[in-house]
C-alpha positions in Angstrom: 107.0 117.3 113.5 103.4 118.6 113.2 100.6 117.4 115.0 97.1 117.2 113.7 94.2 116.7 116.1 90.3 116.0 114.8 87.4 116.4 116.6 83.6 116.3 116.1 82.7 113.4 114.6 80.1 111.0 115.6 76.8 109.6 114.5 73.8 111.5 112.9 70.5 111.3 110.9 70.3 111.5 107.0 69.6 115.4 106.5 71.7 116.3 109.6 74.6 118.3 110.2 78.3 117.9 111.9 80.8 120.0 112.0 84.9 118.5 112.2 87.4 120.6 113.3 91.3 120.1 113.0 94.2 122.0 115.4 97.6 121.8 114.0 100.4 122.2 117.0 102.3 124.9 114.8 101.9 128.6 114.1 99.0 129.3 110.8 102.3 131.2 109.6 103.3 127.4 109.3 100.9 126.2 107.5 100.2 125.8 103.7 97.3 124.6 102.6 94.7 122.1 104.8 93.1 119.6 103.7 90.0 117.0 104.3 89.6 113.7 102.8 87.4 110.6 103.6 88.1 107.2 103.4 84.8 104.6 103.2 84.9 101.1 104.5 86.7 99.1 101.3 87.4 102.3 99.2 90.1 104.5 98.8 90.8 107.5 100.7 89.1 110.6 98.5 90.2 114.3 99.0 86.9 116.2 100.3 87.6 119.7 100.3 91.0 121.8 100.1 91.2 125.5 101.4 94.7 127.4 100.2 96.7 129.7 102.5 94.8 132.6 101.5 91.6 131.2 101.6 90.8 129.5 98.2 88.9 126.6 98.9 87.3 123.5 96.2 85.9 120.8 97.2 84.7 117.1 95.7 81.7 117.7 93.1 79.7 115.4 95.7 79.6 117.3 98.3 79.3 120.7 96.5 76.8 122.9 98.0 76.5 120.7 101.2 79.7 120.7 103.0 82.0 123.8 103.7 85.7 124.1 104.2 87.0 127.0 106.5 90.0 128.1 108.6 91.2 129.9 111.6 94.3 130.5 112.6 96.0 127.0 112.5 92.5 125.7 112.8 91.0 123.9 109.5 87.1 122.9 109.9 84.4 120.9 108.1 81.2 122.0 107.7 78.5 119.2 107.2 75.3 119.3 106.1 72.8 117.7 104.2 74.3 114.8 105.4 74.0 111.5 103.6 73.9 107.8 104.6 77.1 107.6 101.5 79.4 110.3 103.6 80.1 107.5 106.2 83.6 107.2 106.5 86.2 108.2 108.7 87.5 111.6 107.9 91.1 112.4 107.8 92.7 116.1 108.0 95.7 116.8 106.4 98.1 120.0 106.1 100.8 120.8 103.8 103.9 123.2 105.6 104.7 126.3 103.9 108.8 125.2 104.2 108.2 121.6 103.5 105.7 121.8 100.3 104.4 118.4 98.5 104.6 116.6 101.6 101.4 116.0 103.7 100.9 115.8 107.1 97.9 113.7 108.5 96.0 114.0 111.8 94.0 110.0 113.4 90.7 110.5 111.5 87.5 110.6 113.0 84.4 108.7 112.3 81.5 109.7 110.5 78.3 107.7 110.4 75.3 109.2 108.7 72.1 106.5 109.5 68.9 106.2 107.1 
């Protein structure tokens, strides 16, 4: 069973920045790729940005050039900026097992509320 714990979230300005971090409870030698999505109040959970085992990362078109994906060990994080009052939602990390691959394992969440 892995464990996924967020941190980081909380409540910011329009324009500000966070930054989320995610510890998974086993070895990086463990762990495929990691994963962030978001899920808004009455929308579907969207994937955010994905970062590959070897350090590949994408990420959704609207949040190019404002948010970062990075890693560290069997730490994913979440770089924020630029933050908009539309990135409200609570965000969600997710990891994928190198010996268990398709399946997804999610951490709580943590809340994100950008005000105007």
């Amino acid at each position: 069973q892995v464990q996924l714990v967020e941190s980081g979230g909380g409540l910011v300005q329009a324009g500000g920045s966070l930054r989320l971090s995610c510890a998974a409870s086993v070895s990086s030698r463990g762990l495929n790729t990691m994963n962030w999505y978001r899920q808004a109040p009455g929308k579907q959970r969207e994937l955010v940005a994905t970062i590959t085992r070897d350090g590949t990362t994408n990420s959704a078109d609207s949040v190019k050039g404002r948010f970062t994906i990075s890693r560290d060990g069997n730490t994913v994080y979440l770089q924020m900026n630029s933050l908009k009052p539309e990135d409200t939602a609570v965000y969600y990390c997710a990891a994928e097992l190198i010996f268990n691959r398709g399946r997804l394992y999610w951490g709580q969440g943590t809340q994100v509320t950008v005000s105007s």
